[in-house]
N, C-alpha and C positions, 0 to 999 in steps of 0.2 A: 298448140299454141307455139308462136314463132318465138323465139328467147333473141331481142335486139340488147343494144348496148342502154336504152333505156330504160329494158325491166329493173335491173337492180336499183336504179336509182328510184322508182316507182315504189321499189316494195320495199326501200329503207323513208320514204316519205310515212309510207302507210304503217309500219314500224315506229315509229316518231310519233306520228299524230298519237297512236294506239298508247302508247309511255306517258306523251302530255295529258290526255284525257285521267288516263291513273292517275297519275299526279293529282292533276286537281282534284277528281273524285276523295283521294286518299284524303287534301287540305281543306275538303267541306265537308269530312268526315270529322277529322282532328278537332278543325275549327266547332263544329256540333256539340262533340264531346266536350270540349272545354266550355264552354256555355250553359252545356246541363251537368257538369262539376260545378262550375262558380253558382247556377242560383241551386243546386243542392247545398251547396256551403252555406250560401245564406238562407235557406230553410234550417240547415241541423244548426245557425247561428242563434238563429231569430222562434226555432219552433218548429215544429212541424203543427198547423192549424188542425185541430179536431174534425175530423171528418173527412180527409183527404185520405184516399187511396189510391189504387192503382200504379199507373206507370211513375206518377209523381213519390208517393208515398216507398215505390220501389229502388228509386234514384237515390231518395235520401237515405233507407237501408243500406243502399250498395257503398254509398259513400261514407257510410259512419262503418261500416263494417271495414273500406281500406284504410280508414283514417285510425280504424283501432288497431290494425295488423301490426305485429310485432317490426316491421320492417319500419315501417313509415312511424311507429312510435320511436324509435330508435334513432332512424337519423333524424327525427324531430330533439329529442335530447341532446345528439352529438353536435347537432347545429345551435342549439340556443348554449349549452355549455362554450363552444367553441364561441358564438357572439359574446358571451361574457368576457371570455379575454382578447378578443378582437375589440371589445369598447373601451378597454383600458389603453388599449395604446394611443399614440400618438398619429391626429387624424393627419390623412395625405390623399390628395388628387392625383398625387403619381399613379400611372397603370400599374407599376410592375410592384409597387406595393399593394396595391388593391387587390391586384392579381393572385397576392400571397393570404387573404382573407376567406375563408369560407363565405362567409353571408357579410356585405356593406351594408352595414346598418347607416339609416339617418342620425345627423347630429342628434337630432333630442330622444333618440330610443337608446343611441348611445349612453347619451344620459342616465334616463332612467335605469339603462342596465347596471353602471355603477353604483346608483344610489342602489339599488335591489337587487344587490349581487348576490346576497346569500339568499334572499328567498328566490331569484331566479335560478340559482343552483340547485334547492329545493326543489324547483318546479320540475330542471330537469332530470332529475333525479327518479322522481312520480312517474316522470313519464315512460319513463323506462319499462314499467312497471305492466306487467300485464292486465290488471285492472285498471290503468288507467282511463279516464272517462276521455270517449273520441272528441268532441267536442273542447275540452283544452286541448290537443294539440292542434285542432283548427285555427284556437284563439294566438298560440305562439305561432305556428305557419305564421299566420296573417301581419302578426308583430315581424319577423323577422323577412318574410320574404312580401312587402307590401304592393300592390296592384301598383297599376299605371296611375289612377287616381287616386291617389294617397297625399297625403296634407306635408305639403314641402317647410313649411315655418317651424321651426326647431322647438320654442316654445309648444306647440299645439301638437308636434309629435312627442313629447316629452308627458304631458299629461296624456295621451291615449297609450302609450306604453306603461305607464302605470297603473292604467284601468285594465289595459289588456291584462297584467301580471297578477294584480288581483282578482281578474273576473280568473286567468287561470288555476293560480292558486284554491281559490272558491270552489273550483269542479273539481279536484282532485283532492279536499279536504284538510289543503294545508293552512295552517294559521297566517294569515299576513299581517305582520306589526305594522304600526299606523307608522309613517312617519311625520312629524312636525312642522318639517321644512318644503311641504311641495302637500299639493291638489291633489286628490285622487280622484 
């Protein structure tokens, strides 16, 4: 083979292409995986239906088995403890105070988090816990870190954070007091 001034540039083309291709292989991998995490989540939300096994039935094990790991219990606590007193302060659109928040809660989870601040410290608490049941800490995830399509009206995320706190409370066996004042 004759070596011209245009090989290199040839076999850095063909180097390139070889990196994009990964790449994207790598982003319809990632992308995959997040898609059979999210409807795992909503199977271990909603049930896992009688009768289902295999690959399905295995995604939702795999998924309640990270959701139970001491890791992801853990910064699940650190995080909704930390959103407790991230709702107490005073809300700001500034970056560099947002920047200073673990998790931006919406106005009306904020909410609820003051109204339920001792049973949400309760919950984090539980969760801590090595028995704690995988499925509340899917139910807080969800509360704190919420989808693309989540309910932007303050009112209506105000009563779904109370149902989330109580459906989590309920799975880990903590009493939740009624309150008076608000929906659940």
């Amino acid at each position: 083979m004759v070596l011209t001034a245009r090989t290199p540039v040839f076999g850095g083309l063909v180097a390139g292409l070889a990196i994009a291709v990964a790449a994207i292989d790598a982003a319809v991998i990632v992308s995959a995986r997040g898609k059979v995490s999210h409807a795992a989540d909503q199977l271990v939300a909603d049930g896992v239906p009688a009768g289902v096994d295999g690959p399905i039935a295995a995604a939702v094990e795999a998924r309640l088995r990270e959701l139970g790991s001491e890791r992801v219990r853990r910064r699940t606590a650190r995080a909704l403890r930390d959103a407790i007193v991230d709702a107490a302060r005073v809300r700001s659109s500034n970056p560099l105070v947002l920047a200073s928040h673990t998790v931006v809660l919406g106005e009306g989870t904020a909410r609820a988090l003051i109204v339920e601040r001792d049973l949400a410290a309760r919950i984090a608490g539980a969760l801590a816990q090595p028995d704690a049941d995988p499925r509340a800490v899917l139910v807080v995830r969800k509360l704190l870190y919420p989808g693309p399509d989540a309910i932007v009206a303050p009112d209506e995320q105000e009563q779904l954070a109370h149902r989330a706190l109580g459906r989590a409370a309920q799975l880990l066996g903590i009493a939740a007091e009624t309150k008076p004042h608000h929906q659940r």
